[in-house]
N, C-alpha and C positions, 0 to 999 in steps of 0.2 A: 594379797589385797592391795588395791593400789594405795598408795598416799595422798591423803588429800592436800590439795594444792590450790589456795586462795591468792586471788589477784583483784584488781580493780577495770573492770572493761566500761567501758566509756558507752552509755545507750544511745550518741547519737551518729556516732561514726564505726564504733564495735574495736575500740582498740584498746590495749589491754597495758596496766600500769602494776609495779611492785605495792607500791602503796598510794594511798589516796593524795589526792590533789584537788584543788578546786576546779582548775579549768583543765579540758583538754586540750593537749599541747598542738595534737592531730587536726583537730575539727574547731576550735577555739571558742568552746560550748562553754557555759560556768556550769558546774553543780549536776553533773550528765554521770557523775562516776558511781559506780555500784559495786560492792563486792560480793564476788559468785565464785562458784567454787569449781575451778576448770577440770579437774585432774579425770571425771570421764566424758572430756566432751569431746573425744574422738570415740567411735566404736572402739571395738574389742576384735574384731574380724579384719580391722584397717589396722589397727595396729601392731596383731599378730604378723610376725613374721614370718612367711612363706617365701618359698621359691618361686618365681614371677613364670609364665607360660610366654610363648611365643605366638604371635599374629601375623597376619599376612598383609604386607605393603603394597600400596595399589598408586597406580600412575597419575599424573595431571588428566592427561587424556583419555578418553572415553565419556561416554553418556549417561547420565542420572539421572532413573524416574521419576516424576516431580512428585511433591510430599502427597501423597492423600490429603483429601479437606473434606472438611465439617462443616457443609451449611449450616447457621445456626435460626434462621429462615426470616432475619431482622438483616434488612440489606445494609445499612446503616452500621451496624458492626460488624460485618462482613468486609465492608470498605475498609476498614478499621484495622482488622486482623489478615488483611491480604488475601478475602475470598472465602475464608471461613477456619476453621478450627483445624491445626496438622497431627496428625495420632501421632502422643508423647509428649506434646508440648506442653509448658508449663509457663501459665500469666497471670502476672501480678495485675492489680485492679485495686487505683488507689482513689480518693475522694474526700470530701467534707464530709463531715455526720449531715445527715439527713439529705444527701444533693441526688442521692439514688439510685445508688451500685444496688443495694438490695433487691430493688425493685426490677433494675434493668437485667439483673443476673435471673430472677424468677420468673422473668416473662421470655427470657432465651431458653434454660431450661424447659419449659413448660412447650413453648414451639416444636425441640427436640422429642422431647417424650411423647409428643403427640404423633411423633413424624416415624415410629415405632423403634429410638434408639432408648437402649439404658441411661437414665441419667440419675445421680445423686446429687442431693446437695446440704451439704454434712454443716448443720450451725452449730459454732461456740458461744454464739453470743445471745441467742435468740432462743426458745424453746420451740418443739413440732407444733403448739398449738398459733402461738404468735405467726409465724410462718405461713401456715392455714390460713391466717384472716388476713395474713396483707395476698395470699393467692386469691382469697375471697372477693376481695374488694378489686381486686384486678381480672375478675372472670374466668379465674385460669383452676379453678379448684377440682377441675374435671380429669387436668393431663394426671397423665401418671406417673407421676416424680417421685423417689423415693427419699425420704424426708429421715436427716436423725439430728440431735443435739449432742457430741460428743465432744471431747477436749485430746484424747489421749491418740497419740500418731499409730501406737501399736495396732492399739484395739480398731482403728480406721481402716489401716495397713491389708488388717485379719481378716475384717468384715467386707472388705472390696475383694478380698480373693478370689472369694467362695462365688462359685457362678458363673454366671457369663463376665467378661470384664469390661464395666460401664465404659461408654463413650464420650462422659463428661462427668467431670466431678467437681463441685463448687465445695471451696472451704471458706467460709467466713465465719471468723478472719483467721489470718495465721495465728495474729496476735496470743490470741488465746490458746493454740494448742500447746502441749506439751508432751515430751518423749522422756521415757526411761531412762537414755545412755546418757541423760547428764542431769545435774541437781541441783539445777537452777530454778527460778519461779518462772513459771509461764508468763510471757512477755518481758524478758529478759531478752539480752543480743545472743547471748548462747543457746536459749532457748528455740530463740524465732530460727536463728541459722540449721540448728540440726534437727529441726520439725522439716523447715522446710527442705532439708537436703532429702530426708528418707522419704517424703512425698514425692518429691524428684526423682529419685532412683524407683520409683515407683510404678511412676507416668513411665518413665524410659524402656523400665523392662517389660511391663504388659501394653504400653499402646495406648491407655487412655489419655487424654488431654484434663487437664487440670489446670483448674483456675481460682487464685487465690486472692483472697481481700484483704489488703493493709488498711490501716491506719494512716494518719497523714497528721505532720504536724502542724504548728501554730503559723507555719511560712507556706506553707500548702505542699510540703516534699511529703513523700511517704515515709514513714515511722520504721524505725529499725535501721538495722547494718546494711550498708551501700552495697555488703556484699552478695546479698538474697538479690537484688536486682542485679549484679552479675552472673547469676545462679539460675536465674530464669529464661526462658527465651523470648519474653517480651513483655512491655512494661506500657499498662495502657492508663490515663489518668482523665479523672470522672470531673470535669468544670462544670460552672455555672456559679449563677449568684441565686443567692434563698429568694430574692424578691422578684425574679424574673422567671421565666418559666420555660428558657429555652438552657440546654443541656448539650454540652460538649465533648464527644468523647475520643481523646487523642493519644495516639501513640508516641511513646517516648521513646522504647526501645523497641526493633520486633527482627527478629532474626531470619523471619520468611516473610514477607512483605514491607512496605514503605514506612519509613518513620513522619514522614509530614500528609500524613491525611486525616484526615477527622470524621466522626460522623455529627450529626445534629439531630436532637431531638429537640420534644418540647412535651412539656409535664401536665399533665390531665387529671382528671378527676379518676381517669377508670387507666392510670398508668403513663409510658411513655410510647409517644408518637412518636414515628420517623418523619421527619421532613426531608422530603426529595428536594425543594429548591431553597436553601436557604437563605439566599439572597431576597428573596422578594420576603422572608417571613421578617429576617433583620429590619427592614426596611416599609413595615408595613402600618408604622405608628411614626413614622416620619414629619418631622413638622417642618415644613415648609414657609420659605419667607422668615424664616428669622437666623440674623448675623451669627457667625459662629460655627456655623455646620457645612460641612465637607460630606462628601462619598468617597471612598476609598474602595476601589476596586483590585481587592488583592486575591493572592490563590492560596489555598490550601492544600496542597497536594497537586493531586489534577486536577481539584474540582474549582473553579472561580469563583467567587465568596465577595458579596457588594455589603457593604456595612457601612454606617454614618459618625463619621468622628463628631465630637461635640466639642466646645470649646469656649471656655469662659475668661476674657482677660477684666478684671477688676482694679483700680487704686488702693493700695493697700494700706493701712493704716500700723504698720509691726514695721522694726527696724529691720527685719529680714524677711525679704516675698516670701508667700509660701508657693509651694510650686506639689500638687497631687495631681495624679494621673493614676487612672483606672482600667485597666484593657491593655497596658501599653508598658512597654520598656521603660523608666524613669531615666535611666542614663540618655537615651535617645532622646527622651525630650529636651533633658541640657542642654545635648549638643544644638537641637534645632534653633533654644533659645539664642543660644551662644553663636550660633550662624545670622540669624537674624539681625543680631545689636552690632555683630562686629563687621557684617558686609552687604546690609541689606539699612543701616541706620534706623532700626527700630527699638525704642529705648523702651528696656519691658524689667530695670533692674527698681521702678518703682510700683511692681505691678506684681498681684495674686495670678497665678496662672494655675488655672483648673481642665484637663484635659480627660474626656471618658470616651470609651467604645461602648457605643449602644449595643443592647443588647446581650450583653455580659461574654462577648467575642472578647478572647485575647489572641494580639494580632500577635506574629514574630518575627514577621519579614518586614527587611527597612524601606520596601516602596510604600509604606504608609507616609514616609518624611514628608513630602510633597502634599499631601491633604491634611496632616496635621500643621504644618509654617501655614497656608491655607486658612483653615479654620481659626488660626492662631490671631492671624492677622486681619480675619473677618472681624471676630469678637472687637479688636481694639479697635478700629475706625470705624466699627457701627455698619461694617457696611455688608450687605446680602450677597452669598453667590449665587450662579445662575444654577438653579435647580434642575435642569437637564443637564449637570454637568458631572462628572468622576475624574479625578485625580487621582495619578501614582505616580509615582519618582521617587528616586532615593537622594539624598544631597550629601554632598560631599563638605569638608572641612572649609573648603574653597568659595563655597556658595553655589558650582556648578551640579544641574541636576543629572545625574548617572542616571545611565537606562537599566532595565530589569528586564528580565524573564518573562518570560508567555503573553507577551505584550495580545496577540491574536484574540487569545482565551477571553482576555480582558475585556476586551472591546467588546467582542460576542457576547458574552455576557452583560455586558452595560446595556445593549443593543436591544438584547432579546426584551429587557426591561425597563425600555422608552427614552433611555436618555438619547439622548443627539451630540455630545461634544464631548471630548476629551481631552482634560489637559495633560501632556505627558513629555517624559524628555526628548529634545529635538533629536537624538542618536538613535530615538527610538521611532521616528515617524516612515523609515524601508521597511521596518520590520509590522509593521501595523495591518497592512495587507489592505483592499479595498471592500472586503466583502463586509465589512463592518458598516457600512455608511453613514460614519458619521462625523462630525466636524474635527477634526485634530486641529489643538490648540499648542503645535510643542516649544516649548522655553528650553533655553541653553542655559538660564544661568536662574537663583532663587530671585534676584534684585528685580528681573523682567515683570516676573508674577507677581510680587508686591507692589511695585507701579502701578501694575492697571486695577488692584484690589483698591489701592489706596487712594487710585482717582473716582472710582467707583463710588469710594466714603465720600470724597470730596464733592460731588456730584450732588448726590444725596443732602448732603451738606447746604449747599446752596438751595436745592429746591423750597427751602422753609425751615425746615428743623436745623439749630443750632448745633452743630459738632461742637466733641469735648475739644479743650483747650489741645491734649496730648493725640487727636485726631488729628493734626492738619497735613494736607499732603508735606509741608516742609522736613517734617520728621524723617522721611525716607531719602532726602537727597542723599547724595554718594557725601558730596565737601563736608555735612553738618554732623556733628560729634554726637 
């Protein structure tokens, strides 16, 4: 009989201590420490001792057939998953409550099943009848999905054998299952690891793909040991904001296609839409004519992606600005702030600065720089940009704007969508090509672009309406502090 062996494992990183502590030393979480009792959280078959078997060693060179795929007949997450679904693979799918894994997972299913593959889709959390009425309300109550509420890995294990062996199998969530070979409580780090390992070895030895639903926590990472996302072969993460109705679905890790491509949806009464062009959908409640707002013509993948920075500079009344940003890297806006005051002369150290990504996009590439200083600097002198216009660039510590990638894409896209100009780094004006046709605006350095924003306020300025005091072109000289 074995002995039992208590330790304390950390639920936010999965690491494990003699006795309790308040913080983990690992992950530097407070109050994350649980004590479980490890002594059978390896199998009995792994741990037996055996004489090891011999295999056969195969060279760099030669050819391999490409994986089989699973269309799952939603182009949108197709994109996503690099073409569709590889037999054997296993993906994590993580999200807010209520943002629409469930929904998105039962309207792929339901596709499948129609398209005359087996599919399962086994809920912890949910009972067959629940399930039913969100198929109901989404139209899909016809395909033939075979539906169970179960927790226990074995009894999953058992019940997938028997038969033909499904072509997809949805568990939501892991959280909740739990396995025999250890005695822990379901949602435990020993728990969630060795539910999801024998799922794993599961999907590998019969073929099917399997797709699993985490939890996510208070920071929007997925819940559990970092190690299950080592464990999987691709790691997809379900965005959006509750109050908006456009849905982001991006790869974080994927072992058979791209890690930066995304798909976009948008959330309906009777489920989720795909949107093929999402550039025109971001951009389709755009308010025009008011200071503050930029287009940032950035890429996702392969795909070119136009979205509207916003941007609020305010007087602030608190001994320390506040500075929020929504969409957006927080450290990158520092630095932009910090490029601005220390080589462009714009003093923003007595100013609220408010920065959002319409649309509930969050960007991750640094050629946003250049439409956010942009917008930055619209907001503070009151002054408008020209609304045919998209900005990319990324900026440097220096103030100078570095060029970026797929400059082509760019344009063509801005293009396809009526704008006429583009402001972008002068490095990058060979590479822009002419089939774009449209106005390239390129700056070598941020200090250029803030000049002619700034005369633009001052312009303004004079025509009748009164500019604020901390408006006036003087604030931008190079000599003034």
């Amino acid at each position: 009989m074995a002995k039992s062996t208590l330790s304390f494992v950390c639920q936010n990183c999965g690491a494990a201590y003699n006795r309790w502590q308040g913080k983990c030393e690992s992950c530097g979480e407070w109050n994350t420490l649980a004590e479980e009792d490890t002594s059978g959280s390896v199998p009995v078959s792994i741990r037996s001792k055996r004489k090891g078997r011999t295999f056969a060693l195969e060279s760099l060179a030669g050819k391999s057939p490409d994986a089989p795929r699973l269309s799952s007949g939603m182009t949108e997450l197709d994109r996503v998953t690099g073409g569709g679904f590889v037999r054997g693979s296993v993906l994590l799918v993580g999200g807010d409550p209520g943002i629409g894994k469930s929904t998105l997972l039962t309207q792929a299913t339901s596709l499948l099943a129609r398209a005359g593959h087996r599919v399962v889709y086994i809920s912890g959390e949910e009972a067959v009848a629940q399930v039913r009425l969100r198929a109901e309300r989404l139209g899909l109550s016809d395909a033939p999905v075979q539906l169970a509420a179960e927790t226990s890995v074995e009894d999953i294990v058992s019940t997938l054998s028997e038969g033909a062996v499904p072509r997809l199998i949805v568990i939501d969530s892991i959280q909740t299952m739990w396995t025999d070979t250890v005695e822990s409580a379901p949602g435990t780090v020993t728990q969630v690891r060795a539910s999801a390992q024998a799922l794993i070895r599961f999907a590998k030895k019969t073929g099917a793909a399997i797709i699993l639903v985490g939890h996510v926590t208070k920071d929007g990472q997925i819940a559990g040991p970092r190690v299950v996302e080592h464990m999987v072969d691709a790691v997809m993460s379900f965005e959006g904001e509750g109050s908006q109705q456009f849905r982001i679905l991006r790869a974080v890790k994927n072992r058979f296609g791209p890690t930066d491509e995304i798909g976009v949806f948008e959330m309906t009464g009777l489920g989720l839409r795909e949107v093929t062009n999402p550039s025109e959908l971001f951009l389709s409640e755009r308010d025009l004519g008011t200071p503050g707002t930029a287009v940032f013509a950035g890429i996702e993948g392969t795909r070119p992606v136009l979205v509207e920075l916003q941007a609020l500079v305010a007087p602030t009344s608190l001994g320390t600005p506040r500075r929020a940003v929504v969409g957006w890297d927080p450290s990158r806006l520092s630095m932009v702030l910090a490029v601005l005051e220390a080589h462009c002369g714009v003093k923003l150290s007595g100013h609220d600065v408010y920065l959002n990504v319409a649309g509930g996009l969050r960007i991750h590439e640094p050629a946003a720089d250049l439409a956010a200083a942009a917008a930055l600097v619209s907001s503070l002198v009151n002054a408008q940009l020209p609304t045919d216009a998209v900005y990319f660039g990324e900026i440097s510590l220096s103030g100078v704007v570095r060029p970026v990638a797929q400059t082509p894409a760019r344009l063509k896209e801005a293009a396809k969508l009526g704008f006429q100009r583009a402001v972008l780094p002068e490095s990058a004006r060979g590479d822009a090509g002419g089939d774009a046709g449209m106005s390239l605006n390129a700056v070598n350095s941020l200090t250029t672009l803030v000049a002619e924003i700034a005369a633009r306020g001052s312009r303004r300025g004079e025509s009748g309406a009164q500019p604020e005091k901390n408006a006036t072109p003087a604030r931008f000289r190079r000599g003034e502090g």
